[in-house]
N, C-alpha and C positions, 0 to 999 in steps of 0.2 A: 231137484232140477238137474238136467245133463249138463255135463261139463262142456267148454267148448270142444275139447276132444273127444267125448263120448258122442256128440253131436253131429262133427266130422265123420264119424266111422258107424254112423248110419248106411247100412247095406239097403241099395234100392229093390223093389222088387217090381216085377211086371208083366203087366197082361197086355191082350190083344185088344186093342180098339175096333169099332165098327167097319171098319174096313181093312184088318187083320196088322195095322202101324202098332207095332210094339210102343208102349208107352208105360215109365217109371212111375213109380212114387217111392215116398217113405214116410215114416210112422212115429210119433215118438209120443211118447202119455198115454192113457188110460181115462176111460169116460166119458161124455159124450163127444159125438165127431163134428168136426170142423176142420172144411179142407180149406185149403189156401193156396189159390192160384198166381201164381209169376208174374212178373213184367216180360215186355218182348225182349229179347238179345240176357235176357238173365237166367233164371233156374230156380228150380226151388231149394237148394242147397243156400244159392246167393241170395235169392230176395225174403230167404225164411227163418233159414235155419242158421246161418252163418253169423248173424248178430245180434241171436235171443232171440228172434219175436216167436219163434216155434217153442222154443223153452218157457217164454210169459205166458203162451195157453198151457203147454203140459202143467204147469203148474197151478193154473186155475183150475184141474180135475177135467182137461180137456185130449180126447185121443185126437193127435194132429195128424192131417192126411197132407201131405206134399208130395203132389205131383211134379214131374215135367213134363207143361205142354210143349206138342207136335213139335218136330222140329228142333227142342232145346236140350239141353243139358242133355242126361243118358235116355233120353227117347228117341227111336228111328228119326231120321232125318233124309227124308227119300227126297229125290228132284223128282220124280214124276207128277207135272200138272195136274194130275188127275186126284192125287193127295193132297189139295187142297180146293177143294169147294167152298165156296163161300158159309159160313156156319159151322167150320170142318171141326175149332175146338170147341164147338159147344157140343157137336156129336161127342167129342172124346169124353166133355164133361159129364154128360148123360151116362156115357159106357161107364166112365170107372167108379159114380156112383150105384150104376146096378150092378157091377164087379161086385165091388165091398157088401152089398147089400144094404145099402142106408137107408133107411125111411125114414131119420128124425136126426138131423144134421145141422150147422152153421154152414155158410157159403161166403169166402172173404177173397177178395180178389187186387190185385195190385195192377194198377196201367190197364198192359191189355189180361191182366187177369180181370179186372173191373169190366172190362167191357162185355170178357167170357161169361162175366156174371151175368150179365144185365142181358145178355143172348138164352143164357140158360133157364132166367125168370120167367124171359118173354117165350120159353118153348115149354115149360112145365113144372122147370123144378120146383121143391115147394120145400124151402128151408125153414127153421125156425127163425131166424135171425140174419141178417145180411150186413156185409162191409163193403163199403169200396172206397177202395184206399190209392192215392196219386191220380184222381180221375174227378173232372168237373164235367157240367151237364154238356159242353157241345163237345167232349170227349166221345157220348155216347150215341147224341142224335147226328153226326155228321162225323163220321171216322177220316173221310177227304184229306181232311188237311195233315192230319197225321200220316197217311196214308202215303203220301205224295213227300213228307219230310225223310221218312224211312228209306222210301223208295230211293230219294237222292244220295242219302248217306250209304246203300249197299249198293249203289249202281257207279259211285265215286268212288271208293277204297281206294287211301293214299293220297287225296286229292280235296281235303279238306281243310280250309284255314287253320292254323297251329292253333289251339285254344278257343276255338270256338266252338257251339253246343254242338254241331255236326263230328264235329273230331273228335270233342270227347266222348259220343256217344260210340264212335269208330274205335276208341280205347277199350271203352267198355268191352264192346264184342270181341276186340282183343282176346281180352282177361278170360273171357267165357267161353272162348274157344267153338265161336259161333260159326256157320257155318252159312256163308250168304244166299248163295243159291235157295237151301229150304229154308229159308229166311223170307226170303223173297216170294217163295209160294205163300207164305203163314199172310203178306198182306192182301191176298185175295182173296183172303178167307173174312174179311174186315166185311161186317154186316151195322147197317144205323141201327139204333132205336127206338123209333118212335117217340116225341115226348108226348104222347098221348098214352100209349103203353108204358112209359117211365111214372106219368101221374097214378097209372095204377096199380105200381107196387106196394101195397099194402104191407109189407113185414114189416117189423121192425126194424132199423138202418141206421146205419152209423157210417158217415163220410172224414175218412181220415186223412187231412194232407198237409203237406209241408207250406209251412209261412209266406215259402217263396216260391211256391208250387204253382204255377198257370197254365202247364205245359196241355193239357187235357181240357180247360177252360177252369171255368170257376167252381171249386166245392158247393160255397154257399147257395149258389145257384142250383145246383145239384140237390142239395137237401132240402130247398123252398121247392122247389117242385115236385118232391115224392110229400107221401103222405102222413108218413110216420116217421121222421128223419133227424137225426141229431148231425151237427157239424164237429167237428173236432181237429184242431189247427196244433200241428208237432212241429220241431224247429226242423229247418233246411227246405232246398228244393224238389225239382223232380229224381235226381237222381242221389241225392245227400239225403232227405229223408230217413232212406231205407237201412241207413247205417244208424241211426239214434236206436237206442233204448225207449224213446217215449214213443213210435210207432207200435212195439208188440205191444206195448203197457198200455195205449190207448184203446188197441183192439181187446185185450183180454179182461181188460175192464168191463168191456161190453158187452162183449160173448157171456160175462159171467155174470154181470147184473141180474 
């Protein structure tokens, strides 16, 4: 397994998306692939690799794909409106799997990496196994509400109650050196879906989320409505989760079952 400094000094590499936005990833293990998609205002560095859970799949005999979607970490981050259309990162999800060439993959997604998932299900993809991890069902049939909390917290910078969920998520983007503006394109790219198309995910699925997790709605609810669906509750909230150990361990348990 990588050390956390062999983990750190993962060199990103990068291609062009469908509409030529330079977009990262990085790579780490050997065997079959499973990419792993971000939360918003984080990275794949932070929500992946930074505290094991990319090291629990390499170790399960899995080659990990970590992207940064649009807009985050070391992927362009254009202000032009026109760079984000609604569905823009599930286009990118499509690109950098025919990038790599995958045709027999895992697809595991964190927040709004869960949602990229459930956009990508609903456009084509066709993974062996699926995750979505910090994400309950009216997370994905009604983006709105989350939509509109975002929007308050990058349209206030500086101006949000000391210690409340708005400030510390203004902390957060702090730390990750986010960038509001293409931030702020990235929520118009927020697409529902359907729970009539959620009933018909057919893969195999595993819903990962913290005890104190509601930020997206309910997991449980989320796995009673897909069809083949296990729940799986790891300690912390929406944002404390992502720092335990039994996040990657929940997920690589499953990928590898």
């Amino acid at each position: 397994m990588p050390s956390r400094v062999e983990e750190a000094a993962i060199a990103p590499q990068f291609f062009a998306s469908w509409d030529g936005t330079r977009l990262a990833w990085r790579e780490l293990g050997e065997g079959r692939p499973a990419v792993l998609l971000h939360g918003f205002f984080s990275d794949g560095q932070t929500n992946w690799i930074r505290y094991g859970h990319a090291a629990a799949l390499a170790a399960e005999g899995f080659r990990v794909i970590v992207p940064d979607l649009r807009a985050h970490g070391d992927s362009d981050k254009p202000h032009d409106p026109a760079a984000y259309p609604p569905d823009a990162l599930t286009r990118d999800g499509h690109a950098l799997i025919a990038h790599l060439g995958l045709g027999d993959y895992d697809l595991v997604g964190y927040s709004l990496g869960a949602r990229t998932v459930s956009r990508m299900l609903t456009t084509g993809s066709t993974p062996r196994r699926v995750v979505f991890s910090g994400m309950g069902l009216e997370g994905l049939t009604d983006t709105g509400r989350r939509a509109g909390h975002f929007r308050d917290i990058l349209t206030n910078i500086g101006r949000h109650e000391r210690g409340s969920p708005k400030w510390m998520a203004e902390q957060f983007l702090r730390t990750t050196k986010g960038d509001p503006v293409a931030l702020l394109g990235i929520i118009d790219t927020f697409v529902d879906t359907p729970l009539e198309s959620i009933k018909g995910f057919a893969w195999p699925t595993a819903i990962v989320c913290g005890a104190e997790d509601q930020d997206n709605g309910s997991g449980p609810d989320l796995a009673a409505a897909l069809p083949d669906a296990q729940f799986f509750e790891v300690p912390g909230g929406h944002m404390s989760s992502v720092i335990k150990p039994e996040l990657g361990q929940a997920i690589a348990r499953f990928l590898a079952a």
